[in-house]
TIVO-2410 file (N, C-alpha, C; in nm, 3 decimals):
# residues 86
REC num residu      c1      c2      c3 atome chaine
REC   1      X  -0.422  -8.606  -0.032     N      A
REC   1      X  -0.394  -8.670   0.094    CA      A
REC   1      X  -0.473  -8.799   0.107     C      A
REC   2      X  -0.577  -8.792   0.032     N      A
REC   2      X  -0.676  -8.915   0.023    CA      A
REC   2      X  -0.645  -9.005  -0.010     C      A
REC   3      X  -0.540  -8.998  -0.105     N      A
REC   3      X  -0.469  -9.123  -0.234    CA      A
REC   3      X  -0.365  -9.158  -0.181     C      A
REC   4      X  -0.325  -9.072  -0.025     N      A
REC   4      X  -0.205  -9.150   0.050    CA      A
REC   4      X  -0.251  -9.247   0.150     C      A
REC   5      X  -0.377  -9.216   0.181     N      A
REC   5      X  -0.448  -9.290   0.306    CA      A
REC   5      X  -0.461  -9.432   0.234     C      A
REC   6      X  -0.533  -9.409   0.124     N      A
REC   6      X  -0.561  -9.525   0.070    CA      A
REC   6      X  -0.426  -9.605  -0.017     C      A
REC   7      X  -0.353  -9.568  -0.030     N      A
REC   7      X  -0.238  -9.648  -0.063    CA      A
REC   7      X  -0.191  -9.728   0.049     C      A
REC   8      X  -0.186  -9.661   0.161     N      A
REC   8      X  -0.107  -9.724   0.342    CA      A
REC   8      X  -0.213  -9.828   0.341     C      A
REC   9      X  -0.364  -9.804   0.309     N      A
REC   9      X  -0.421  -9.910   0.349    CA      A
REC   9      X  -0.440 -10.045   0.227     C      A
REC  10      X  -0.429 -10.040   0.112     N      A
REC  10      X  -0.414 -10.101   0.047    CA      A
REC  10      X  -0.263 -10.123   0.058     C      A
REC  11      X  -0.163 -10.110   0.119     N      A
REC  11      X  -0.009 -10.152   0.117    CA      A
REC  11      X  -0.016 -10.252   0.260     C      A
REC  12      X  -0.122 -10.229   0.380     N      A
REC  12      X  -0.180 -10.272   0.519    CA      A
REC  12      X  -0.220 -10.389   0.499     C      A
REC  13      X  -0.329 -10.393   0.357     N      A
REC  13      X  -0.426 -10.514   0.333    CA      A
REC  13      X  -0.304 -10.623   0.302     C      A
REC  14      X  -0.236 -10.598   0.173     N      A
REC  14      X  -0.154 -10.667   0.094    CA      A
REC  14      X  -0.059 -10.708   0.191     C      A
REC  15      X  -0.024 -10.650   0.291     N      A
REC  15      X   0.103 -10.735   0.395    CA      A
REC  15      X   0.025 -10.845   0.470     C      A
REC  16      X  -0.117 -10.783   0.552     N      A
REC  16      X  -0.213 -10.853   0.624    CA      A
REC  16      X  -0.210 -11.007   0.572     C      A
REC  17      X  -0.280 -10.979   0.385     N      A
REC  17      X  -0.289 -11.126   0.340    CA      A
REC  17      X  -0.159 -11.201   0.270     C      A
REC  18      X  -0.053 -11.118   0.304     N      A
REC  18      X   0.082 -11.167   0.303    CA      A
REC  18      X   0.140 -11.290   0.394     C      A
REC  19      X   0.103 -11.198   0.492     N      A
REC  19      X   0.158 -11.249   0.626    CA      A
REC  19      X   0.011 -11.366   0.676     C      A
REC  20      X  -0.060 -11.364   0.588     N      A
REC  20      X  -0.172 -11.490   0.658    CA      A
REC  20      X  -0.110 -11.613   0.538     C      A
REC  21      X  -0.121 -11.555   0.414     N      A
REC  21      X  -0.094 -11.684   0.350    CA      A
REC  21      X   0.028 -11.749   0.389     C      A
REC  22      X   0.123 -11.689   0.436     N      A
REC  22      X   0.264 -11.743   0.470    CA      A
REC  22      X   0.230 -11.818   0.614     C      A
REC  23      X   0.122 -11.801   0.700     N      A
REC  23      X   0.094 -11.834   0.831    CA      A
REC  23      X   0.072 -12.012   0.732     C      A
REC  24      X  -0.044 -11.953   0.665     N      A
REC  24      X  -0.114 -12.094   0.593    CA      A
REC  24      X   0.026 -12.183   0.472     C      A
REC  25      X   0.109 -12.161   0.480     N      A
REC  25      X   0.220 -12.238   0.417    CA      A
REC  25      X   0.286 -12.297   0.522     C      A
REC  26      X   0.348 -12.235   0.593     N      A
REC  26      X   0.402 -12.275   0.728    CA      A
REC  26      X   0.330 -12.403   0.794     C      A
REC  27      X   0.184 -12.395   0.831     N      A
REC  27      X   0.120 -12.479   0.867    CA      A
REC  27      X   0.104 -12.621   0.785     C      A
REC  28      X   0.062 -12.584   0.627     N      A
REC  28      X   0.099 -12.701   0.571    CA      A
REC  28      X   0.226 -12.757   0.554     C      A
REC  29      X   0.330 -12.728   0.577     N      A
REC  29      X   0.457 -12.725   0.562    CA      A
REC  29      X   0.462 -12.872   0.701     C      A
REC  30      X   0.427 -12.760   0.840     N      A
REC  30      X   0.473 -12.857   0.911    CA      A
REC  30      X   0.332 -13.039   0.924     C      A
REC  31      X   0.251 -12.986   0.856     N      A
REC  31      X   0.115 -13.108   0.869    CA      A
REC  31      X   0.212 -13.249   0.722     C      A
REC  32      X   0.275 -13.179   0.642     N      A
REC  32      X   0.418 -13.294   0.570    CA      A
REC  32      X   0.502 -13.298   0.619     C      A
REC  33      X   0.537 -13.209   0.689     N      A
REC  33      X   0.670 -13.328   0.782    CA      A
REC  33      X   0.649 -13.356   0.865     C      A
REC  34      X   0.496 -13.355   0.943     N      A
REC  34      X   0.466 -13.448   1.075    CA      A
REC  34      X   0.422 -13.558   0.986     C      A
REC  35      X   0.351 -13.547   0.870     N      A
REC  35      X   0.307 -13.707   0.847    CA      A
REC  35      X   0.422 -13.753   0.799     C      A
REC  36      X   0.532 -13.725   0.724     N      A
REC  36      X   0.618 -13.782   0.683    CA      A
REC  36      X   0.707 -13.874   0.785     C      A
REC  37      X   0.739 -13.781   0.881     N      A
REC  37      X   0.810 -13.845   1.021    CA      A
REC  37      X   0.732 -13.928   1.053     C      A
REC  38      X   0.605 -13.971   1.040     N      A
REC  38      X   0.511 -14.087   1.114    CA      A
REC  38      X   0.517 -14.166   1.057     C      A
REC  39      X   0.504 -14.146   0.884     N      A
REC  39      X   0.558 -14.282   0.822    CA      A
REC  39      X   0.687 -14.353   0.822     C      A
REC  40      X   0.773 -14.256   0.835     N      A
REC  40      X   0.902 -14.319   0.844    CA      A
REC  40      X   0.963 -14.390   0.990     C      A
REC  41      X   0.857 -14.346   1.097     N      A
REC  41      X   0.866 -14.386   1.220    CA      A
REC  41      X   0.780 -14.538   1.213     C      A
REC  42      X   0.688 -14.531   1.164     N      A
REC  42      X   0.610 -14.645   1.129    CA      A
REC  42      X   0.664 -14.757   1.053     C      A
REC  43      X   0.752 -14.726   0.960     N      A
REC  43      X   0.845 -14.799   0.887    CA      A
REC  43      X   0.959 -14.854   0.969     C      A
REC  44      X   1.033 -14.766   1.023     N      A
REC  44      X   1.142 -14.817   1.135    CA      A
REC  44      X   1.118 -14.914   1.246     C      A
REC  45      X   0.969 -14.962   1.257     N      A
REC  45      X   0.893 -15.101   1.372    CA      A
REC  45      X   0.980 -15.075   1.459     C      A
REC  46      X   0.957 -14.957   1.500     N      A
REC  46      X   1.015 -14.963   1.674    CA      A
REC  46      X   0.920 -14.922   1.811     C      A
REC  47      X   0.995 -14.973   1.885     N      A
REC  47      X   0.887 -15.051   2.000    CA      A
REC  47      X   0.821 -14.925   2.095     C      A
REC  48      X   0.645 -14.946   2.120     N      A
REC  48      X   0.612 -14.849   2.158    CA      A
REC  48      X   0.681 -14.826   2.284     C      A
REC  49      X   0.693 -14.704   2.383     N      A
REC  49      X   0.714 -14.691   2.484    CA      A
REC  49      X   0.639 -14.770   2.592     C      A
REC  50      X   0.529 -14.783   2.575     N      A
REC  50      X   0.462 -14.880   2.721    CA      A
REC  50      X   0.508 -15.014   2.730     C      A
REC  51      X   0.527 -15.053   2.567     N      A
REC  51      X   0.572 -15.228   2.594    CA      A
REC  51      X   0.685 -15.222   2.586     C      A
REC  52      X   0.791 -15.098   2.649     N      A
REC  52      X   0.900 -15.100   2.682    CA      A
REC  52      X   0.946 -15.059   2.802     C      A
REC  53      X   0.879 -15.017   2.873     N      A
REC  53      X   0.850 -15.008   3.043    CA      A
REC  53      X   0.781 -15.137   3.093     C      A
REC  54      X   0.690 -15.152   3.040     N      A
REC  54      X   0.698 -15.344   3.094    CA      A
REC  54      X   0.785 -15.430   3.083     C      A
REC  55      X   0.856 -15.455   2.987     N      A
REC  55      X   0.961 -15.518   2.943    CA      A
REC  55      X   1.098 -15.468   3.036     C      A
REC  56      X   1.086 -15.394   3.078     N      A
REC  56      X   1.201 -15.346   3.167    CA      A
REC  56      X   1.144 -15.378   3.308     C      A
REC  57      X   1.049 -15.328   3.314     N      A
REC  57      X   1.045 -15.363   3.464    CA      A
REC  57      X   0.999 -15.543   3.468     C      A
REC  58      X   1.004 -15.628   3.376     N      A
REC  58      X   0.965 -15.749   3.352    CA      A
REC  58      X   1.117 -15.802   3.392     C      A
REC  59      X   1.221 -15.732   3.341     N      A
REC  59      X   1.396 -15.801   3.369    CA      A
REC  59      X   1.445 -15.776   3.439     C      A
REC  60      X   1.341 -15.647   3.505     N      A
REC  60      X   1.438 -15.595   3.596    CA      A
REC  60      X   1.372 -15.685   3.760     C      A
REC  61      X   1.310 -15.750   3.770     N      A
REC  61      X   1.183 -15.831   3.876    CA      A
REC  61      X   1.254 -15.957   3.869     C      A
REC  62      X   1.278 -15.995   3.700     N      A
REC  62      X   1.380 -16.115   3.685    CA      A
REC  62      X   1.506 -16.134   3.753     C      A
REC  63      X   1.602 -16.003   3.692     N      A
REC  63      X   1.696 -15.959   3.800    CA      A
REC  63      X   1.722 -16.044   3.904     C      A
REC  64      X   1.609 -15.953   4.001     N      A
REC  64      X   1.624 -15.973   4.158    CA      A
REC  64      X   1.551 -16.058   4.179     C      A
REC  65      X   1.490 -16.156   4.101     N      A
REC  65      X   1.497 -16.273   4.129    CA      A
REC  65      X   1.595 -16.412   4.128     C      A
REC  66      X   1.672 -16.351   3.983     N      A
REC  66      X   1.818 -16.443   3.989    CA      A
REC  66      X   1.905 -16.421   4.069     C      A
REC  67      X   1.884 -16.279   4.150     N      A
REC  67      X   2.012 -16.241   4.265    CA      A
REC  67      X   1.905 -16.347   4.366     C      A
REC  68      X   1.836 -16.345   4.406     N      A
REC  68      X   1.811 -16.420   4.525    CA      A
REC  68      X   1.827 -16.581   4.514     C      A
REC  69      X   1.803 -16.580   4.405     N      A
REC  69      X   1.811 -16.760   4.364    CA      A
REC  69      X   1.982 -16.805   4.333     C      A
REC  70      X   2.088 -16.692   4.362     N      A
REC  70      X   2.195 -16.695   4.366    CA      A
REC  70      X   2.240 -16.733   4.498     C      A
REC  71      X   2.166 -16.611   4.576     N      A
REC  71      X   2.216 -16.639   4.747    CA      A
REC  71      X   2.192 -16.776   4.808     C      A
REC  72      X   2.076 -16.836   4.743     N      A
REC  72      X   1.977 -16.982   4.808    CA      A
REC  72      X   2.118 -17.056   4.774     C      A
REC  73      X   2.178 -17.043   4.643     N      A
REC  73      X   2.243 -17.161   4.587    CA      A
REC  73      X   2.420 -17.140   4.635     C      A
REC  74      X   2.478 -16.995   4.709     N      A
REC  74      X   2.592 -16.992   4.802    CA      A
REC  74      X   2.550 -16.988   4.891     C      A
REC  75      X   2.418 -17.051   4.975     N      A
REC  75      X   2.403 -17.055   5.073    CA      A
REC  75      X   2.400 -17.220   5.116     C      A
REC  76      X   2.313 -17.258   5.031     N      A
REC  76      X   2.339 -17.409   5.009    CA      A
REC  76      X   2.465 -17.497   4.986     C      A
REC  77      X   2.530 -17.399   4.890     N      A
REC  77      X   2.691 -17.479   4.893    CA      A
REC  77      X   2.793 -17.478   5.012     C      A
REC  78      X   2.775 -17.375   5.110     N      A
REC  78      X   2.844 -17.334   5.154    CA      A
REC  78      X   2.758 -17.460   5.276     C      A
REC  79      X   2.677 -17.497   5.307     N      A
REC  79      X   2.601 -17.627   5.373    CA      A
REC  79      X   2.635 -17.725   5.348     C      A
REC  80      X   2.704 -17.793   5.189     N      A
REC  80      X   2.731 -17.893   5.169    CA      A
REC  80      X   2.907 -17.964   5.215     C      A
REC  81      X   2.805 -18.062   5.237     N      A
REC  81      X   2.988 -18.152   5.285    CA      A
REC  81      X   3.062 -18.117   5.160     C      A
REC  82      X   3.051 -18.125   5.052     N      A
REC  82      X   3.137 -18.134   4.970    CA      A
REC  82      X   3.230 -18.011   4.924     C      A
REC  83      X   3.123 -17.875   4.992     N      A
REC  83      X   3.168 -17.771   5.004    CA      A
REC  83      X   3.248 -17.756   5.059     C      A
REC  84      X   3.215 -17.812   5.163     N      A
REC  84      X   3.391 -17.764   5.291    CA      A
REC  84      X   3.549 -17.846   5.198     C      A
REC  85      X   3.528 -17.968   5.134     N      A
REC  85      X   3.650 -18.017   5.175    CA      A
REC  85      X   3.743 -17.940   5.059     C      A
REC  86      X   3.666 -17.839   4.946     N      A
REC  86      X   3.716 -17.749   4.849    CA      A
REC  86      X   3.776 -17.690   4.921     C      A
***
């Protein structure tokens, strides 16, 4: 009965460091395809996210500044003599 105990536990150990080395493959597994994706992200020169929320809210300020500098200039035409006789 002794030589069964100790088989379950030597069959216990062998899954234990089964199931750790496979933990430790997995992990290196994903530490190459996170660096890999970084180089290839790094390679692709594309634009970080912050200097692309400035840049948006930079056109988008522009925008509504060309809409207002629109209204000045049908507001002005619509003032000019030359406007009316169109």
């Amino acid at each position: 009965m002794r030589d069964g105990n100790k088989i379950f536990d030597d069959l216990g150990k062998l899954m234990n460091d089964a199931a750790g080395m496979a933990d430790g493959v997995r992990r290196e597994i994903e530490t190459a395809v996170k660096s890999q994706m970084e180089r290839v992200i790094n390679d692709m020169d594309l634009v970080k996210r912050d200097d692309f929320d400035a840049l948006r809210e930079l056109v988008q300020v522009q925008g509504e500044e060309i809409a207002a500098l629109r209204k000045e200039l049908d507001a002005l035409g619509a003032k000019s003599p030359s406007a009316k006789k169109k």
